[in-house]
LOZATI-702199 format. One record per residue (C-alpha): z, x, y; residue number from 0. Coordinates in Angstrom, 2 decimals. Layout:
BEGIN
Z;X;Y;seq
Z;X;Y;NUM
...
//
This chain:
BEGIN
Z;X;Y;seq
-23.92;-6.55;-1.20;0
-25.27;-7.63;2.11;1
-23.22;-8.96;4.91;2
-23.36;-12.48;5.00;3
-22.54;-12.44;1.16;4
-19.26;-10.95;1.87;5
-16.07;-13.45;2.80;6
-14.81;-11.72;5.11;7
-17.54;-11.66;7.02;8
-18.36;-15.53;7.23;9
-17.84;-17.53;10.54;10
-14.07;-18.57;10.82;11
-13.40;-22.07;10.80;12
-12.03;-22.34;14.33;13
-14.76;-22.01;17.18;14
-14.19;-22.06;21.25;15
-11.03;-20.00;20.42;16
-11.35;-18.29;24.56;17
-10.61;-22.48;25.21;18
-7.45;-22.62;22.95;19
-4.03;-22.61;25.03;20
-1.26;-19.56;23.38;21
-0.14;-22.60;21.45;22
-3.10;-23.81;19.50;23
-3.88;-20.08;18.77;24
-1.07;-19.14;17.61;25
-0.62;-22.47;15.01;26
-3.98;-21.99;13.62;27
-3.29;-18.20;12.95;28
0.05;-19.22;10.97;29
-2.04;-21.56;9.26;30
-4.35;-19.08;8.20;31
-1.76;-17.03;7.66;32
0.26;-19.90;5.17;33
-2.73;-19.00;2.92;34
-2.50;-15.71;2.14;35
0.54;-15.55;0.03;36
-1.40;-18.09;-2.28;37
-3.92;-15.62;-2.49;38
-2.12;-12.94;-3.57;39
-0.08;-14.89;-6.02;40
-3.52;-15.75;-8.20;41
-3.74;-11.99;-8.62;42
-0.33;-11.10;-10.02;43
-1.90;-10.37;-13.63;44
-3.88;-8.04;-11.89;45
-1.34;-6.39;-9.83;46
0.73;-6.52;-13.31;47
-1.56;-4.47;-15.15;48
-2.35;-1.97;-12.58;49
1.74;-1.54;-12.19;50
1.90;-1.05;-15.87;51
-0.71;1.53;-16.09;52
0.02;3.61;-13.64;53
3.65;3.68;-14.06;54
3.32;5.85;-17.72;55
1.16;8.14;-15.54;56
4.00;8.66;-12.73;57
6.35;9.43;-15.11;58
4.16;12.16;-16.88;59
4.39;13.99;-13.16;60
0.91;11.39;-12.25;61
0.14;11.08;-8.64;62
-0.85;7.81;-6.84;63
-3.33;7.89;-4.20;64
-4.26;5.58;-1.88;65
-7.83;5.73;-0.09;66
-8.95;3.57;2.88;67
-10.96;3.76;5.88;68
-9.66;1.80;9.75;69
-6.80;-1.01;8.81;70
-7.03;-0.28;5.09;71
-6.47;3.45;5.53;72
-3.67;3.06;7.81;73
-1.45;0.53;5.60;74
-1.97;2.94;2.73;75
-0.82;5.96;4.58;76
1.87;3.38;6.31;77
3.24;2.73;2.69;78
3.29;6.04;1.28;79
4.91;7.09;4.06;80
7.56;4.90;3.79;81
8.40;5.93;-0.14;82
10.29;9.06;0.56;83
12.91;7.94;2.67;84
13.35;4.57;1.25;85
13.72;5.69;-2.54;86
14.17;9.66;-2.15;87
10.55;10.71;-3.75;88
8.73;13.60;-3.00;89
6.21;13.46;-0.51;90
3.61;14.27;-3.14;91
4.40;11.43;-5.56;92
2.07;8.70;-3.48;93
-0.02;10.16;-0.82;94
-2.43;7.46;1.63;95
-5.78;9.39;2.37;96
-8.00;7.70;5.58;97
-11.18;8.22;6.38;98
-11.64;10.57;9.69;99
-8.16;12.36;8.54;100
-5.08;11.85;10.40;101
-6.90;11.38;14.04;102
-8.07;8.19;12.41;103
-4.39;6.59;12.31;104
-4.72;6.42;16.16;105
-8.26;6.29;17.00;106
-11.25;5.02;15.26;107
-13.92;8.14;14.07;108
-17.08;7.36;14.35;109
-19.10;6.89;11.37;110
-15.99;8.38;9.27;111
-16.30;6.27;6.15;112
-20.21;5.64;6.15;113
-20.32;9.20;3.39;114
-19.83;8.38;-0.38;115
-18.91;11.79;-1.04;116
-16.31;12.51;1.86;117
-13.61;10.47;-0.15;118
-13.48;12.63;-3.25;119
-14.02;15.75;-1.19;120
-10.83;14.59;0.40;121
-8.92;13.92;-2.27;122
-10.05;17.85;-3.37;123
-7.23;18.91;-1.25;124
-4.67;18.24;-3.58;125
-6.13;19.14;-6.94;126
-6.60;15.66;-8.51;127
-5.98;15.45;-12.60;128
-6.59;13.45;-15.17;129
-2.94;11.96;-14.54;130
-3.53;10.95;-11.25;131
-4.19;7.12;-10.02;132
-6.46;6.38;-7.24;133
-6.08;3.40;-5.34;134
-9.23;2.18;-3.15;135
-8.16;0.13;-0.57;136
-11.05;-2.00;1.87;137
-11.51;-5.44;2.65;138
-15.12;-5.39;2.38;139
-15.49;-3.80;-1.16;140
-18.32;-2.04;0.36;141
-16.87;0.70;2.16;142
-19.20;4.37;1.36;143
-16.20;6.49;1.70;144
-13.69;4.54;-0.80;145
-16.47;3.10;-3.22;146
-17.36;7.14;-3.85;147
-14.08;8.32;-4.08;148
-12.86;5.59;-6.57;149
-16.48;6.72;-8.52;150
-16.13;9.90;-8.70;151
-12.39;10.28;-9.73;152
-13.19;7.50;-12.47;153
-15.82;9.98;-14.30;154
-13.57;12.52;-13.66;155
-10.94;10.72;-16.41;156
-8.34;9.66;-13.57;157
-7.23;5.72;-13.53;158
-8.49;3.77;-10.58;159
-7.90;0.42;-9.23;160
-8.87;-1.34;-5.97;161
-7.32;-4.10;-3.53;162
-10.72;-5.91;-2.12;163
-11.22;-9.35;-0.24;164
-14.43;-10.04;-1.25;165
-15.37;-10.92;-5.19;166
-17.79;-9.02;-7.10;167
-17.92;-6.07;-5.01;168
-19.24;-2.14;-5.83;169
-15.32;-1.38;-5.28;170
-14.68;-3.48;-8.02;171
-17.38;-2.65;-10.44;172
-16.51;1.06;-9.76;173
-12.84;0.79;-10.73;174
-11.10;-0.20;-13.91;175
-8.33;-2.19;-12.35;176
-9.91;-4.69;-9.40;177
-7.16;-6.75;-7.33;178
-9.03;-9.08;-5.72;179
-7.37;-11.32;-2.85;180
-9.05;-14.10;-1.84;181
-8.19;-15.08;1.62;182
-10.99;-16.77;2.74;183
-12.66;-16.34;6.79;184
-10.70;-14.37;9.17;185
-9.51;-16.42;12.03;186
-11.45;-14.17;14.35;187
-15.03;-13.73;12.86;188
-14.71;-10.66;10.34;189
-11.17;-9.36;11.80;190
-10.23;-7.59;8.47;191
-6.39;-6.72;10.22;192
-5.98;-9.77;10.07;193
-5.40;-11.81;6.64;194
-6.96;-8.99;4.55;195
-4.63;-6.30;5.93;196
-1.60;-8.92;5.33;197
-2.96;-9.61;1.86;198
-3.46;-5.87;1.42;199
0.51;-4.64;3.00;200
1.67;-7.35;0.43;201
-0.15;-5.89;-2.50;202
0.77;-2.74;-1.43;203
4.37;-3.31;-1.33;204
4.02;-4.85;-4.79;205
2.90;-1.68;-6.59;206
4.56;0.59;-4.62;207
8.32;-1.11;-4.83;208
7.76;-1.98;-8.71;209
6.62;1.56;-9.45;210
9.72;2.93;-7.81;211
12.19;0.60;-9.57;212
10.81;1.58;-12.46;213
10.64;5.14;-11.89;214
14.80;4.43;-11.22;215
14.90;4.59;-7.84;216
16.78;1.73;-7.43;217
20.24;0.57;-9.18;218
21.04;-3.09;-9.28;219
19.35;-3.84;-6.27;220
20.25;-0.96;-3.53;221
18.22;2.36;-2.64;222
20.83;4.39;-4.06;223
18.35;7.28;-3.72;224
17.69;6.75;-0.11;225
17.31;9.60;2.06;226
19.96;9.69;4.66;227
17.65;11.12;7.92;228
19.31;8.26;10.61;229
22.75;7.08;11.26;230
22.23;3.51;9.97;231
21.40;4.70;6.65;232
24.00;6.63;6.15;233
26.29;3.41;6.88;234
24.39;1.77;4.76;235
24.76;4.05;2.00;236
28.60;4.27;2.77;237
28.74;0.91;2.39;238
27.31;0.44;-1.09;239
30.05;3.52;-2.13;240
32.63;1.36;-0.49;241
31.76;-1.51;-2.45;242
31.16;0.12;-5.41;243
33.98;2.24;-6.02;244
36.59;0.35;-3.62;245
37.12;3.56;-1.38;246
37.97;2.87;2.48;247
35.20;3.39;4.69;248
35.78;6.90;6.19;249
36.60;8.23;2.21;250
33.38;6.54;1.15;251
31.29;8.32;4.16;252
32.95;11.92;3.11;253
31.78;11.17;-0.35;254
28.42;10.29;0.84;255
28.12;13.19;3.25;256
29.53;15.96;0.44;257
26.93;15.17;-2.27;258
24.13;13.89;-0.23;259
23.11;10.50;-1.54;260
24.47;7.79;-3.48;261
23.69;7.94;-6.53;262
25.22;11.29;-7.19;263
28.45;9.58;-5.57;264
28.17;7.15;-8.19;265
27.80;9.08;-11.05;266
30.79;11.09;-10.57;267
//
């Protein structure tokens, strides 16, 4: 797929943007922006079916991965990250791989995702099965380092999926479950962070919060299985016991503090 086939990398529709005032910039970005959310709508079957495959996986002991190389790497590391804490998950239940390691969350590596094979030997660290998920995560669809890892772990029986900008891509065709947002031109000429990676943190939030509620993480609508590692969760968490169970605010806190989260609170 060469480049000027690829979406993402056509011209933007705004030119002369070093003549806009902060104004004008910042409107037609929020215009651009307006459109993403459309985008990702269209692909809710998509996102649905991924969801619902993976999710019999997870609760067999399955693994999701996510793999990505600059902006896409970094929002699926940023969201995996964010699982434990939020809904009290292992670290190893969805684990964000990037290309160049963890250097490459703060500084780009040169030619770090240009090598088909360096995304499987990645994931090699942690003993991928047949139960495992890989996501592939790049704007582009083109990316060496995702497109082979997504490859290889799909001969090698595990279920794979991809969140692309561009339609049609070797990402796609190498993956059984394609999520393909449209977003259209970047505002800035082929600046990927920009309405791809938004597309991409939504879709990413998607999966990751609907696998979790369904893995019963959550109860009614709270993260009763938070992990309480700052001060405002655990007033948050004392709060839903308060509510809950009508207890006064320093009785709910002792509760919380004794058993350690809320859930086992609740369940007593």
């Amino acid at each position: 797929m060469e480049a000027k086939d690829k979406i993402t990398e056509q011209p933007s529709h705004y030119d002369h943007l070093e003549q806009m005032s902060v104004g004008e910039i910042l409107r037609h970005i929020s215009d651009e922006d307006a459109l993403v959310a459309e985008a990702v709508r269209k692909v809710l079957p998509e996102i649905e079916a991924f969801v619902e495959a993976v999710e019999p996986r997870m609760k067999r002991g399955g693994r999701l991965f996510y793999v990505g190389a600059g902006t896409s790497g970094r929002l699926g590391v940023l969201d995996a990250s964010e699982l434990p804490p939020t809904f009290g998950v292992s670290e190893g239940c969805v684990i964000g791989l990037i290309a160049g390691g963890d250097k490459a969350l703060r500084h780009a590596v040169e030619k770090a995702e240009d090598f088909p094979e360096m995304g499987w030997r990645d994931l090699q660290e942690f003993s991928p099965a047949a139960v495992d998920t890989v996501l592939g995560i790049a704007a582009s669809g083109t990316t060496p380092y995702v497109v082979g890892a997504v490859t290889e772990a799909r001969k090698r029986g595990l279920l794979t999926g991809c969140i692309t900008s561009n339609p049609h891509t070797p990402l796609a065709a190498a993956c059984e479950h394609p999520i393909e947002t449209i977003v259209g031109p970047e505002f800035v000429t082929g600046s990927s962070r920009m309405k791809s990676g938004t597309a991409q943190k939504m879709v990413l939030n998607m999966i990751s919060t609907s696998l979790m509620i369904r893995m019963g993480r959550v109860k009614g609508n709270r993260m009763v299985k938070m992990q309480l590692t700052n001060a405002k969760l655990v007033d948050r968490g004392t709060r839903m016991i308060q509510e809950s169970l009508g207890l006064s605010y320093d009785e709910a806190q002792e509760r919380l503090l004794e058993e350690g989260s809320v859930d086992k609170v609740l369940e007593r």
